[in-house]
C-alpha positions as CSV (number, residue, x, y, z in Angstrom):
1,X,-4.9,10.3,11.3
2,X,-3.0,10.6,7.9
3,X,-4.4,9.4,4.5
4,X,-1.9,7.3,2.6
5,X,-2.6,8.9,-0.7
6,X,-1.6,8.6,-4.6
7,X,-2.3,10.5,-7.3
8,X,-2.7,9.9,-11.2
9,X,-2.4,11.9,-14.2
10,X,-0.9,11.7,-17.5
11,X,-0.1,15.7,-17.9
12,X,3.0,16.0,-16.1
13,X,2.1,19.5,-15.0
14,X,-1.1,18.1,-13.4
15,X,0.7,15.4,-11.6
16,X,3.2,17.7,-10.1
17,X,0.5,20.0,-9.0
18,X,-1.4,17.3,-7.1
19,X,1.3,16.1,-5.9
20,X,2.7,19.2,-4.6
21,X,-0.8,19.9,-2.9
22,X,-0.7,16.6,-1.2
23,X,2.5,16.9,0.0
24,X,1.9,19.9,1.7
25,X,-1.6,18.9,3.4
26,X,-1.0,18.0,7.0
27,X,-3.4,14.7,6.9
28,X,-2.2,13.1,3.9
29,X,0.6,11.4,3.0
30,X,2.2,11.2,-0.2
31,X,2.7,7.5,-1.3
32,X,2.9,7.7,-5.3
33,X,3.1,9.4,-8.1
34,X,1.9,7.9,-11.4
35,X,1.9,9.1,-15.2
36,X,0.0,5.9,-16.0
37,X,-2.9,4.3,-14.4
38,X,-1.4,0.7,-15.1
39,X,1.3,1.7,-12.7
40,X,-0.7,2.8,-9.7
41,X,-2.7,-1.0,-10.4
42,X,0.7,-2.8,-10.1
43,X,1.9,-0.4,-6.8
44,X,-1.7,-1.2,-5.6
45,X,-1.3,-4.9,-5.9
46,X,1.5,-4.6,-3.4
47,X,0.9,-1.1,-0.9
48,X,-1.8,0.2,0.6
49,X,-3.7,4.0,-0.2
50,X,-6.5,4.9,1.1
51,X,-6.8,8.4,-0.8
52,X,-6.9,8.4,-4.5
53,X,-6.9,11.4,-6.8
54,X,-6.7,10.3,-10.1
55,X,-7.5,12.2,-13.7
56,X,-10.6,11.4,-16.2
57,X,-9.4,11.5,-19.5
58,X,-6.1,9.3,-20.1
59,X,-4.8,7.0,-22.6
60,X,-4.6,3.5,-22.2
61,X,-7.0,3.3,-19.1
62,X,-9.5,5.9,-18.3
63,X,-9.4,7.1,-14.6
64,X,-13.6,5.8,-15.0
65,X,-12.1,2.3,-16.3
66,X,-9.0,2.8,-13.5
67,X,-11.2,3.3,-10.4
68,X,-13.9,0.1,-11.4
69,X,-10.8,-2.2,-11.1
70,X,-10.7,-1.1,-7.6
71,X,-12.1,-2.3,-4.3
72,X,-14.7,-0.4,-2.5
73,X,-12.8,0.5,0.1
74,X,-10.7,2.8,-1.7
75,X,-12.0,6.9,-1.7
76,X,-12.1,8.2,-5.1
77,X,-11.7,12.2,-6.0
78,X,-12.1,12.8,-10.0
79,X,-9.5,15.3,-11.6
80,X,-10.4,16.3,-15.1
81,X,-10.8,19.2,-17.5
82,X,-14.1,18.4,-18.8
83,X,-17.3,18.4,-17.1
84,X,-19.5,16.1,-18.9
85,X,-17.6,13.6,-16.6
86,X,-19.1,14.5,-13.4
87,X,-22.4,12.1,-13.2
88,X,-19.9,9.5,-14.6
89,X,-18.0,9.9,-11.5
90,X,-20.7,10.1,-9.0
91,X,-21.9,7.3,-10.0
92,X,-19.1,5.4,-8.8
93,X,-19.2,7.0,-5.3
94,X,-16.8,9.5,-6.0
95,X,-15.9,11.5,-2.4
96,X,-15.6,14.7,-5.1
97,X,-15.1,15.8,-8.4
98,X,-12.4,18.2,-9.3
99,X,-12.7,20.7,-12.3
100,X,-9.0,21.7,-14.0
101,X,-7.6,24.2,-12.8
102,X,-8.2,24.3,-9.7
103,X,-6.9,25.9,-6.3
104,X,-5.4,24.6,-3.1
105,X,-8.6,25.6,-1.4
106,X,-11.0,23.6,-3.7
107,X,-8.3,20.7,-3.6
108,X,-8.6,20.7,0.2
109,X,-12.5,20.9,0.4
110,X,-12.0,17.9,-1.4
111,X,-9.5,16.1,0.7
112,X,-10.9,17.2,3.7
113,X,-14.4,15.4,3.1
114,X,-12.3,12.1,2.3
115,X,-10.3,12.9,5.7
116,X,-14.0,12.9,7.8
117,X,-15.3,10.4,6.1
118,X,-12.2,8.2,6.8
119,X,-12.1,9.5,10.4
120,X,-16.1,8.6,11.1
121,X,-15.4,4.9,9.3
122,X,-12.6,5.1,12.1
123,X,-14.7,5.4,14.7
124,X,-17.3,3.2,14.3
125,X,-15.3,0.4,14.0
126,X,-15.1,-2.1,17.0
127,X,-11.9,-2.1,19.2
128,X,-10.2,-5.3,19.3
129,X,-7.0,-5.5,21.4
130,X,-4.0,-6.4,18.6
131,X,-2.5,-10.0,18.9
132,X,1.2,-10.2,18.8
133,X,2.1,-13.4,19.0
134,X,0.4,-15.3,16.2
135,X,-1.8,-15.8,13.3
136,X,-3.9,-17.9,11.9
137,X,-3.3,-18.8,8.0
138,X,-5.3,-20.8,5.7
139,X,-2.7,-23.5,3.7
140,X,-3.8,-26.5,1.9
141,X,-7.6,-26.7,2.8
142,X,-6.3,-26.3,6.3
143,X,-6.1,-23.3,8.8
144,X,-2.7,-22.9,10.3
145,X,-1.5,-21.6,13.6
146,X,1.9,-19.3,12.9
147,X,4.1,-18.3,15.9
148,X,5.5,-14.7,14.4
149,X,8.3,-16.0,16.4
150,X,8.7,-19.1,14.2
151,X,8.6,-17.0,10.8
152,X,11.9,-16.2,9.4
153,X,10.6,-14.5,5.7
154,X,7.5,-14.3,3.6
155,X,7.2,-14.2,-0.2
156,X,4.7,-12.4,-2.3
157,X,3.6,-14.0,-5.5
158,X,0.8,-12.8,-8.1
159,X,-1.9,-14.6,-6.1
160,X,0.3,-16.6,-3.3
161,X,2.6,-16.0,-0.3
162,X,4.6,-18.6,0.9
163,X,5.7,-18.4,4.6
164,X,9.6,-19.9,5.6
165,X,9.6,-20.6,9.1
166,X,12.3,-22.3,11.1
167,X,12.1,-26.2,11.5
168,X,10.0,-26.4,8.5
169,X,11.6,-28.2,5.2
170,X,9.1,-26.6,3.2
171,X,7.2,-23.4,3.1
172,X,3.3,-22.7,3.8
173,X,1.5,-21.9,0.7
174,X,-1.7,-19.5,1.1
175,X,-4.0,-17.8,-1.5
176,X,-3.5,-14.3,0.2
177,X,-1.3,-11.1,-0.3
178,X,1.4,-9.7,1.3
179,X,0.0,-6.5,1.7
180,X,-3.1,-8.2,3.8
181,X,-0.4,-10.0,5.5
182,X,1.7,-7.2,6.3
183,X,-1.0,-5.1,8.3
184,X,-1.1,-8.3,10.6
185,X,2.3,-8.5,11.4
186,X,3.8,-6.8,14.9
187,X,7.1,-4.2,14.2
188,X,10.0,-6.6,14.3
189,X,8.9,-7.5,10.9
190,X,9.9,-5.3,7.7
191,X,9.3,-5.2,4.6
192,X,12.6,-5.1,2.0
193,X,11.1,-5.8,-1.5
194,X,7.8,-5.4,-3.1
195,X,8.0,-9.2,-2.4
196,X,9.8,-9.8,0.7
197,X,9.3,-9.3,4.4
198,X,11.6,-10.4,6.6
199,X,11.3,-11.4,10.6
200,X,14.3,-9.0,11.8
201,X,14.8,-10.4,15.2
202,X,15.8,-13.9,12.7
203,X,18.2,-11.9,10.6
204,X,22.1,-13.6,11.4
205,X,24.2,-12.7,8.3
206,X,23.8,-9.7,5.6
207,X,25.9,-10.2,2.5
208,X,26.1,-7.5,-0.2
209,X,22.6,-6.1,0.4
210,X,21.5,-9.3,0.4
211,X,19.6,-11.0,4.0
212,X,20.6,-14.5,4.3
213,X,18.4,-17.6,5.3
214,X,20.4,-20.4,5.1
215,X,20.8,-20.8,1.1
216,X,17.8,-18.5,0.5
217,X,19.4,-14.6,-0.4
218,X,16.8,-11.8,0.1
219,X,17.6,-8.6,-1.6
220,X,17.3,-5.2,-0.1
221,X,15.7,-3.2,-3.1
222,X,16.2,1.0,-3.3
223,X,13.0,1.3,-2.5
224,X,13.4,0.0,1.5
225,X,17.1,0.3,1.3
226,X,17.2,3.6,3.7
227,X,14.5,2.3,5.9
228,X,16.2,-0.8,6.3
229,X,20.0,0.7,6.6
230,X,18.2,2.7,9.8
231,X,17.9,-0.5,11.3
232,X,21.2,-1.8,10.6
233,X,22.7,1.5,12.0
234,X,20.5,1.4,15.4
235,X,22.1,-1.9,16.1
236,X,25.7,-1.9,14.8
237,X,28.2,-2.1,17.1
């Protein structure tokens, strides 16, 4: 199993370095790269990491004040140049605590700990058989059955998603995230924005970059645009 891991440091040097060992480490996977901690909150909001390697002393947001505005679920290893950190960071279950500079071989002691730790949470966890044909949502003090085959595109908001589906006037409103969302989803559905994700087996007209739902225009941002021109080019005649 790969980690889906960012790293964090102000010292462009640093970050590069991190990076660079990441990159290179057969069970992780790169995912971002971030001079400012307030930048990996807002890619967090949205995408998932499981791996987080993230520097002590920054300005703005301390990698300390970064990691308690995180859920649990995240694993945490400390990247700093100064010591007197280290019980600070332990202290907030910290897989490790890396001391500037330091090698590829420390960095993957590190990395591999996180790696066994995520691959024993792994196994204990109970096998349930994946559901591809629906979901149930919470909307309006109500819980909702949603046919994936009845969903057409689904927002993200700050705090809301709203779900279009066909035959529906209006859209279902739920306190949730599409990141949550998208992990429930089967394959035929793709994300295209930070706040779109589209049901491609719905898609009928593409104008500009843009998906069209009746008089609703999706754009195709940078970000997804490759990803998303591979399926275009699998199924053009």
């Amino acid at each position: 199993m790969k980690l889906r891991t960012i790293a964090i440091d102000d010292e462009p040097l640093a970050l590069k370095l991190v990076s660079g060992y990441i990159s290179k480490t057969p069970y992780l996977e790169l995912v971002g790269a971030f001079d400012n901690p307030l930048d990996a909150i807002d890619f967090l909001s949205n995408e998932e990491a499981e791996l987080i390697f993230v520097d002590i002393q920054m300005p703005d947001l301390s990698g300390i004040e970064f990691t308690r505005t995180l859920e649990a679920d995240h694993k945490i290893v400390f990247t700093t140049a100064y010591e007197k950190y280290a019980l600070e960071g332990f202290k907030l279950n910290a897989i490790d605590y890396l001391l500037k500079p330091f090698s590829y071989e420390e960095f993957l002691k590190a990395a591999g700990k996180a790696h066994k730790m995520a691959e024993l949470e792994a196994s204990a966890l109970p096998t349930v058989e994946a559901n591809n044909q629906f979901l149930f949502l919470k909307s309006e003090y109500k819980i909702r059955r949603i046919n994936f085959n009845d969903i057409l595109y689904i927002e993200g908001l700050k705090d809301y998603i709203k779900v279009y589906t066909s035959g529906e006037d209006k859209p279902l409103l739920s306190l949730n995230s599409i990141k949550s969302l998208e992990q429930k989803l089967p394959e035929k559905f793709m994300r295209v924005h930070r706040s779109f994700l589209v049901n491609l087996d719905k898609i009928e007209t593409i104008d500009r970059s843009r998906i069209v739902f009746g008089k609703a225009y999706i754009p195709v941002s940078d970000q997804y645009k490759a990803k998303f021109q591979e399926f275009l080019d699998k199924n053009f005649l």
